[in-house]
N, C-alpha and C positions, 0 to 999 in steps of 0.2 A: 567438326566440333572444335571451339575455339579453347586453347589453354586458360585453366584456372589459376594464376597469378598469383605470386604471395610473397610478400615480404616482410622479414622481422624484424624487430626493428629493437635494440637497446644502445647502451651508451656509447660503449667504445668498440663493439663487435670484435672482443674478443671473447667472453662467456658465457653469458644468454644467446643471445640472437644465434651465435653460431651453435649452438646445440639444438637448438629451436630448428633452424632448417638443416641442418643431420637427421634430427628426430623426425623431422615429419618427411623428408625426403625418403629416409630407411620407412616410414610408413608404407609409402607411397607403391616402393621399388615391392614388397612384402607382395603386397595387392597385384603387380603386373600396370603399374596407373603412370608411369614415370612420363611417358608420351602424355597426361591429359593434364600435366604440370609442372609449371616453372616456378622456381625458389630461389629465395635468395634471402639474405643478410646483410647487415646495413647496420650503421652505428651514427647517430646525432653528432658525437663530434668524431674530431679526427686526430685523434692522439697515436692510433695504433695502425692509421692507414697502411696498406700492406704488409703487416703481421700478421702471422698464422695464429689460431685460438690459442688462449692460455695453457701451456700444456698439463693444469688440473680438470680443466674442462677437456681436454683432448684425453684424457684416461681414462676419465671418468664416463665419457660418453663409449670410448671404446670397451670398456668391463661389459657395456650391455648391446655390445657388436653393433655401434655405433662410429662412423668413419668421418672422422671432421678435420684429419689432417691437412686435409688437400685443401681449405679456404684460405683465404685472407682478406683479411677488414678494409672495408672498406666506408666512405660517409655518402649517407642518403642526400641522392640527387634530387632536385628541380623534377627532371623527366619520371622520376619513380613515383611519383604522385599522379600521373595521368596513364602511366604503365600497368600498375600494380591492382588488384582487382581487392587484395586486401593489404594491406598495411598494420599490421601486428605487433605493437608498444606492447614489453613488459613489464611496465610498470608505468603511473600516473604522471612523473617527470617528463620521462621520452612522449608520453601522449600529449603535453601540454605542449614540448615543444614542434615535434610532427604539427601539432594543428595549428601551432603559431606561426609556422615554415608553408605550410600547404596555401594551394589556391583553394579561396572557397569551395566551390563547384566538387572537390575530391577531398574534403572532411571527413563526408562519411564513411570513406573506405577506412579511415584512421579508426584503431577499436584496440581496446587491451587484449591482449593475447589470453589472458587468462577468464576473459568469459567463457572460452569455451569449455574448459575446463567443469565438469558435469560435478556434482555434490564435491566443491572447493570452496570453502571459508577463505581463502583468503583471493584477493584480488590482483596482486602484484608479483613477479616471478622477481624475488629478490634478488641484490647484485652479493655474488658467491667473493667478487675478487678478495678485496679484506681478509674474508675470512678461513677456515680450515677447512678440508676437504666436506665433512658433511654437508657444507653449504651447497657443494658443488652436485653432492648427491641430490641432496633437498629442490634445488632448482631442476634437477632433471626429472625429478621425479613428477613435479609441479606440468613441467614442459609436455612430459610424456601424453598423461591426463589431459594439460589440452590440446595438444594434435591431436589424439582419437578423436575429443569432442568438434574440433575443424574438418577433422578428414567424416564425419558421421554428420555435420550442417551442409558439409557439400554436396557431400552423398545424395542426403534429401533434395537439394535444392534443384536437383540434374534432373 
């Protein structure tokens, strides 16, 4: 059985995106599933290339025994569009520019991360950097909701 592929994808991969695969990776490892999936994080530009997560996002993910010390940012490749089985914008910006960066042919794998996200009114996992730690909460919380709802579409889909 071939690995399930994922990557998330926000601005600068240091606060979203990298909590995004923490979060769903810690899903993942939960379940015994780590072998039937590769993750990863990724950021449109490259302001923070080889920096480790913001460390509000790195505390914030670890209060809920969440381990995202160990990444660092990196920018979405050329090849990660013909790799990645999903490609996960958290918000409308990074989606327009993913599909303005992509080959045709690999669009469809571009999708907002927060559809998965099951009874969620809002559609974008807003960027926490700005602002004071609830944001930071608030986005993970958002994140949380939709990795169950990714990890419960693959589920089905298997």
């Amino acid at each position: 059985m071939s690995k399930t592929k994922i990557l998330f994808v926000c601005l600068g991969n240091i606060c979203r995106s990298p909590m995004a695969e923490g979060t769903f990776r810690h899903l993942v490892e939960q379940q015994g599933w780590q072998h039937l999936f590769e993750i990863d994080s990724a950021g449109t530009g490259a302001w923070h290339v080889g920096n480790p997560p913001d460390s509000r996002a790195t505390a914030t993910a670890l209060l809920r025994g969440i381990d995202i010390s160990g990444q660092s940012a990196r920018k979405v490749r050329h090849q990660d569009f013909e790799f990645y089985d999903y490609i996960l914008a958290m918000d409308e910006e990074n989606h327009s520019n993913l599909t303005r960066i992509a080959p045709e042919q690999y669009r469809p794998k571009i999708r907002l991360f927060l559809e998965f996200a099951q009874d969620q009114a809002e559609t974008e996992v807003p960027d926490p950097y700005y602002g004071g730690e609830s944001g930071f909460e608030h986005a993970l919380d958002l994140v949380q909701a939709a990795s169950r709802g990714l990890l419960a579409e693959i589920e089905d889909r298997d």
